[in-house]
N, C-alpha and C positions, 0 to 999 in steps of 0.2 A: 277308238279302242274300247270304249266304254258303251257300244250298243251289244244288246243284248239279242243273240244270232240264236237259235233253235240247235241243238244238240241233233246229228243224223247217225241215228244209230248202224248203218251200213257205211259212216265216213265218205262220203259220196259229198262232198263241196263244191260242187261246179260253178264255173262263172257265171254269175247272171243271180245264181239262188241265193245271193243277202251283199248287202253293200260291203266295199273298201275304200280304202281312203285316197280319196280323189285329189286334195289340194285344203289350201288355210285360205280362210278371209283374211283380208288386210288387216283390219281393224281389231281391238281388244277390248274388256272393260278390267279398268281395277277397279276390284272392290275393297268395302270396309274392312278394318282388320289389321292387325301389329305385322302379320306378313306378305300382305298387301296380293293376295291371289290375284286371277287376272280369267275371265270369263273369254275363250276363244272358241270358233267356230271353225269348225271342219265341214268340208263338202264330200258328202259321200257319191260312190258312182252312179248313184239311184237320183242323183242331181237335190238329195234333202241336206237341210243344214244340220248338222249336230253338235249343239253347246258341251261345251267342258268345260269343269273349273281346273285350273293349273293353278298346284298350290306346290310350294318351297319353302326350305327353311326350318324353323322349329317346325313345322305339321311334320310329325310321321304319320304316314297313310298304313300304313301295315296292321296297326291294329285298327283302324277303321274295316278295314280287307276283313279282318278275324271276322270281326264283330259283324260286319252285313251275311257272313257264312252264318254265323249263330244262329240269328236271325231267319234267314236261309231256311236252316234243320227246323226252329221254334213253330214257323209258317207250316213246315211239311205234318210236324206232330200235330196242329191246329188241324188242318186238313182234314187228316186221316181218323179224328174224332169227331165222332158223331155229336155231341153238342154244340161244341166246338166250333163244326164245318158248317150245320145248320144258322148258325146266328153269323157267318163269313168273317170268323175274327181272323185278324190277321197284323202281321208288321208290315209297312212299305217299307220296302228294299231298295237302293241303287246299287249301283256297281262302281267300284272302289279297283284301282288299278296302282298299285305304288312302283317305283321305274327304283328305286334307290330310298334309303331311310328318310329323305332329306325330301324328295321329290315324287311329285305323279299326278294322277288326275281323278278329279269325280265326275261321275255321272250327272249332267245338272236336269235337276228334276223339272221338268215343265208344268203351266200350269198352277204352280203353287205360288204362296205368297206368307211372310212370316209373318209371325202371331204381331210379334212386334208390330210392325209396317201397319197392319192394318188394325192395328187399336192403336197405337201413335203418331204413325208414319216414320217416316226416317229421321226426321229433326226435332222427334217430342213433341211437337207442338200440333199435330193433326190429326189425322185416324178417326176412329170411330167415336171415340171416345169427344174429339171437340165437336165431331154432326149431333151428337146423341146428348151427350153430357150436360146438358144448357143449366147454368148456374153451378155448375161443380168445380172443384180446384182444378187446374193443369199440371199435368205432371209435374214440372220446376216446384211448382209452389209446395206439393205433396214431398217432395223431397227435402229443399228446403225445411218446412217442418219438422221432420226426422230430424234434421241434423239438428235444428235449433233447442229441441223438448230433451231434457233429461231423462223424462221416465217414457221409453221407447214405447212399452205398452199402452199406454194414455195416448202418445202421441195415434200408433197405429190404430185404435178404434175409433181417434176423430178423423183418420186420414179416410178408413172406409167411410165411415159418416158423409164426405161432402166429396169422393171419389168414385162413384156409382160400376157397377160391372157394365158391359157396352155388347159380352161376346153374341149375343141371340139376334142381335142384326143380321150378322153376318148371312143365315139365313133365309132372314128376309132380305135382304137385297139379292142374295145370287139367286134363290131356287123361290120361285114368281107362283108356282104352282101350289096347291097343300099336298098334294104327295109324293112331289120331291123333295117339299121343303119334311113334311115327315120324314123319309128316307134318309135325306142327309143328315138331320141330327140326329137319327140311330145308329148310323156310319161313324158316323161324329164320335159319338157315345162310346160307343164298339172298338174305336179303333183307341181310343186314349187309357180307355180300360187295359185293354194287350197289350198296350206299348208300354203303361205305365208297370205293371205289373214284371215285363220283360225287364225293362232299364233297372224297377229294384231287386232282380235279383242278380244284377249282373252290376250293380253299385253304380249305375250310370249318372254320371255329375254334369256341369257345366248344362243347367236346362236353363237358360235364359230363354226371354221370348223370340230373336232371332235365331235360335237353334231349332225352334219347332216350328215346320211349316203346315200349312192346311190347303189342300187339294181345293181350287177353287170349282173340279167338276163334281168329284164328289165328296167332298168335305171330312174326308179321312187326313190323320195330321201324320209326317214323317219328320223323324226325328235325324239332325245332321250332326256333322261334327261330335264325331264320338270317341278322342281321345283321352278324355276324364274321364275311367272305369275303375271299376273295382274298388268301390270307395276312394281312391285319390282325391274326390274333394273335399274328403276329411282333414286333409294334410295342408289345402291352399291357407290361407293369411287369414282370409273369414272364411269356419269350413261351414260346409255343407252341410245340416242336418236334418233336412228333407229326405225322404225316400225318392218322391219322384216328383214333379210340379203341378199342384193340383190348386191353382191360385181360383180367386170367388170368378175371374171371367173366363176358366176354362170351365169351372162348373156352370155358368151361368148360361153357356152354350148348350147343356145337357137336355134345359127345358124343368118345367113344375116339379118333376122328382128328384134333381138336384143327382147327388152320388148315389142316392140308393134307387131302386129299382135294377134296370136296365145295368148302368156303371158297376154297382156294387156284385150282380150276376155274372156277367161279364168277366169282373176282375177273379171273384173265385173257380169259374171253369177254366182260364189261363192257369191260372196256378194248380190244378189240380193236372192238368194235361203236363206240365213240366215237370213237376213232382214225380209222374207215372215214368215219363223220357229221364231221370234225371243223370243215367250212367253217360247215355251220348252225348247230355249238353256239356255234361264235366269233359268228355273227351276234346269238346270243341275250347271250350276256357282254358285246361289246362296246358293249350298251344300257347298260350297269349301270358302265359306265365312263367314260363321255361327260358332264361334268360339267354338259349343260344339261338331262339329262336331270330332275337331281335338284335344279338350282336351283330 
């Protein structure tokens, strides 16, 4: 239910012209997580497999649904301007299906890998950061520290001091070529600027690094799990007061001009394009506010 079928303007769907749903694999994955999603696979009649995450529980998907619409319109106004269109800024999208408040499914993005996973791995203790890192703390230790120092800000400048950024591997391992690997980190560049940009004006929270993934073809990052909106993570236990996550190894990936150049260009023609749109995007927020929407 969550592939994405070509709109035919004459309503002519015949069989044969886009898959349905054929049957389940046996098999599942749970993954990480307080409500314990579960990764299943569907066989379509085209005989391809297609992943879904099935989520339940505290996840409402309904405003995830709002929010990939936003998104959706943000991408069309991107388009349609010529600065804009020229530099291909843009949001990665999936598709977001909620069956009930409690229940539904996403789109699972293929191809990607979170930020997370590949600067630590899944268990803290791998990723990029122990191939690259040779004599710098491991993350435990860098925590550890935190907790232990009283004066947070002392502790933090000795923690960057012996915790080095790792992201511009990434890179050089995937893209072998110089003008891929060019390309991808202006892709790179490009797409964290729009996303960032988007997520602050729409108060997007919850940016840990397994929420952000990165496109291992072309190294644009899509942002998941977007239930923290609208400043709500001003309200959690520790809030939020970041605009969007712009930590030293997401900049690090940018390359020698760090935020300005490219990132800093970037980020003001998103906002100047949204600014221009801003009566339809309040149209699209103001669903996601209306509380009979979600009763």
């Amino acid at each position: 239910v969550t592939a994405t079928i070509p709109v035919d303007p004459n309503c002519r769907y015949e069989e044969g012209t886009f898959p349905h749903f054929s049957g389940l694999v046996d098999s599942i994955t749970i993954m990480n997580g307080i409500n314990a999603p579960k990764v299943i696979q569907c066989i379509g009649s085209d005989g391809n497999r297609y992943r879904q995450l099935a989520k339940s529980g505290n996840d409402d998907l309904r405003q995830d649904a709002v929010m990939e619409q936003f998104f959706s319109l943000v991408n069309m106004f991107l388009q349609n301007h010529r600065d804009t269109s020229e530099r291909r800024l843009r949001i990665r999208t999936y598709n977001v299906v909620p069956f009930t408040p409690s229940a539904g499914v996403v789109e699972w993005v293929n191809r990607t890998v979170p930020l997370g996973d590949y600067l630590l791995d899944s268990n803290r203790i791998g990723g990029a950061h122990a191939r690259y890192g040779t004599g710098d703390w491991t993350f435990l230790q860098c925590r550890e520290h935190l907790a232990c120092e009283k004066d947070k800000r002392k502790a933090f400048f000795k923690i960057c001091d012996n915790f080095r950024p790792v992201m511009h591997h990434f890179f050089i391992e995937r893209f072998l070529q110089p003008a891929d690997w060019f390309q991808s980190r202006l892709a790179y560049t490009r797409s964290v600027a729009a996303s960032s940009m988007v997520g602050y004006i729409v108060g997007l929270g919850d940016r840990h690094s397994m929420n952000i993934l990165i496109d291992e073809d072309t190294a644009e990052v899509v942002h998941i799990d977007l239930g923290v909106a609208f400043e709500q993570g001003l309200m959690l236990k520790t809030p939020e007061r970041v605009p969007f996550r712009l930590t030293r190894d997401i900049i690090d990936g940018m390359g020698v001009t760090g935020t300005e150049g490219v990132f800093k260009r970037c980020c003001e023609k998103t906002l100047s394009v949204m600014r221009e749109n801003k009566e339809a995007l309040l149209t699209i927020i103001e669903v996601c506010l209306l509380p009979k929407v979600f009763s």
